[in-house]
N, C-alpha and C positions, 0 to 999 in steps of 0.2 A: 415637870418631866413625866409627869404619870398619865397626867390628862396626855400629853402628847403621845405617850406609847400605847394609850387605851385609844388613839385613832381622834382625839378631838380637835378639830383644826385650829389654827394659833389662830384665826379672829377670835372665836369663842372662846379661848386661854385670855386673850386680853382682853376680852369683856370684863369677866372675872376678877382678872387682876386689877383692870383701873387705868391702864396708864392711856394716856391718847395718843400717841404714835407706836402703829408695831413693830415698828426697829426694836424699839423698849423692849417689848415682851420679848422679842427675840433675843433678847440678852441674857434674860434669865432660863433659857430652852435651848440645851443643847441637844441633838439625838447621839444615842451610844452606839456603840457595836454593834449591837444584836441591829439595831434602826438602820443601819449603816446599810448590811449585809443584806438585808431585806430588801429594800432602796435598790442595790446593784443587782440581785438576784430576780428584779423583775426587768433588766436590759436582756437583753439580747443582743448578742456580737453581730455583725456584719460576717456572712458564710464568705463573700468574695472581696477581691482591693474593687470589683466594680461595682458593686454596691455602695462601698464607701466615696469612689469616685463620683456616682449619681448622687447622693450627699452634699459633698464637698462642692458640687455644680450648684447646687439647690442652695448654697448657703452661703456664698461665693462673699458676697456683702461681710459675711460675718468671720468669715476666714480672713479678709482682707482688713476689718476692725483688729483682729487679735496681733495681727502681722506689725501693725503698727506700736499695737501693746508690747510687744518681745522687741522691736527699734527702739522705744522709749525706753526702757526698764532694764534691758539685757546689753551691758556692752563687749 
């Protein structure tokens, strides 16, 4: 977790540690709070809904992927 918050990227964590798939290592690395906040505090919102609308155009495939996630999963 240290290496993670000192900026080390998780190939370089799971060199270290050994294991050969980095699922693994990601098992034992979670980020906290503080990593969390950091994470979201480099987004930036969308100023207008048409900005999000030029988005949601661009990414159409993947809206249409999740649509079937929330069919399957949500009844």
């Amino acid at each position: 977790m240290h290496l993670l918050q000192a900026g080390v990227d998780l190939a370089t964590i799971q060199t270290w540690l050994g294991p050969v798939d980095i699922s693994t290592t990601h098992d034992y690395v979670e980020i906290d709070r503080k990593m969390k906040r950091k994470a979201l505090s480099s987004c930036s919102p969308m100023s207008t809904s048409e900005e999000l609308r030029k988005v949601v155009a661009r990414h159409d495939d993947v809206i249409a992927w999740l649509k079937t996630m929330q069919d399957r999963f949500i009844m």
